[in-house]
C-alpha positions as CSV (number, residue, x, y, z in Angstrom):
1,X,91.6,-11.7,73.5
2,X,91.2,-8.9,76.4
3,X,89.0,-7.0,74.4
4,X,86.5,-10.2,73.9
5,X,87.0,-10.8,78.0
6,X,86.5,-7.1,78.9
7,X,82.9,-7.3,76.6
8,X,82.2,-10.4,78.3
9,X,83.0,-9.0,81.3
10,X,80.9,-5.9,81.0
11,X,78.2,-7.8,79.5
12,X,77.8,-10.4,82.2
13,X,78.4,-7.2,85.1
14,X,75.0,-5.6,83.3
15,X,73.0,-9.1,83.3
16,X,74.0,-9.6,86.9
17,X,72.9,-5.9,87.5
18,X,69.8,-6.6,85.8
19,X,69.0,-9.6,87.8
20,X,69.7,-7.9,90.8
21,X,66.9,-4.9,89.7
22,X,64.7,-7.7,89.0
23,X,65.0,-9.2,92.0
24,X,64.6,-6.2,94.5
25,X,61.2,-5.0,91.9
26,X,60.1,-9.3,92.8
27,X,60.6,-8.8,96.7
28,X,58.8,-5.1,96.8
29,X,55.7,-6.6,95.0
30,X,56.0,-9.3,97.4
31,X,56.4,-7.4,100.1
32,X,53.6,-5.3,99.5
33,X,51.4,-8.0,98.5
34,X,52.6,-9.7,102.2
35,X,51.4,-6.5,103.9
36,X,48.3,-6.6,102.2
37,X,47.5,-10.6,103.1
38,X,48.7,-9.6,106.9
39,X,46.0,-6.5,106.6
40,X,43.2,-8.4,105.8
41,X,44.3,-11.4,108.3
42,X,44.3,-8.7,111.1
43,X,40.9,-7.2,110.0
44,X,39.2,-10.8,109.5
45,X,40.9,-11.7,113.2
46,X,39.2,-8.1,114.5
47,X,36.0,-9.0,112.8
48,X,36.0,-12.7,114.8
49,X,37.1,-11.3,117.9
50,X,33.9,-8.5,117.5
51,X,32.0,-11.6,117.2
52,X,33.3,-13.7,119.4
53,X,32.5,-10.7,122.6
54,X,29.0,-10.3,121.5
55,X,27.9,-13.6,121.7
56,X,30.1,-14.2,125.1
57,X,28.0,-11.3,125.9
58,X,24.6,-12.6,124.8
59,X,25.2,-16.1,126.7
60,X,26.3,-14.3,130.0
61,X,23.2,-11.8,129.8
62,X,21.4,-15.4,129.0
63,X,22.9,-17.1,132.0
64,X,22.0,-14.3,134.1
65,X,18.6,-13.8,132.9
66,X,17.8,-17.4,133.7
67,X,19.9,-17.9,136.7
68,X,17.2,-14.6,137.7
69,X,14.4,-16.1,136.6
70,X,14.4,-19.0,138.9
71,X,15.3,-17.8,142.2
């Protein structure tokens, strides 16, 4: 009877160890996947922001040019 409850014992000790392997491997893949998302998030956001102070830009010059034009 020990012998049967020391394999079982072993057996379910290299399962949990298993799980616990596959777990970590399923958090570093989502981790780096995470970082990824977050990388392309902040270079889309850089992108908008390039746009955004261009045309600010363009409509000030605009406003300007107009606000010239009639005096």
């Amino acid at each position: 009877m020990n012998e049967v409850l020391e394999n079982l014992a072993f057996t379910t000790n290299i399962i949990c160890t298993g799980a616990i392997i596959a777990c970590y491997i399923k958090t570093i893949k989502n981790e780096r996947r995470r970082s990824k998302l977050l990388d392309e998030l902040k270079k889309e956001r850089e992108e908008q922001e390039a746009t955004y102070k261009k045309w600010k830009e363009i409509v000030q010059n605009d406003i300007i040019a107009r606000g010239q034009g009639t005096d």
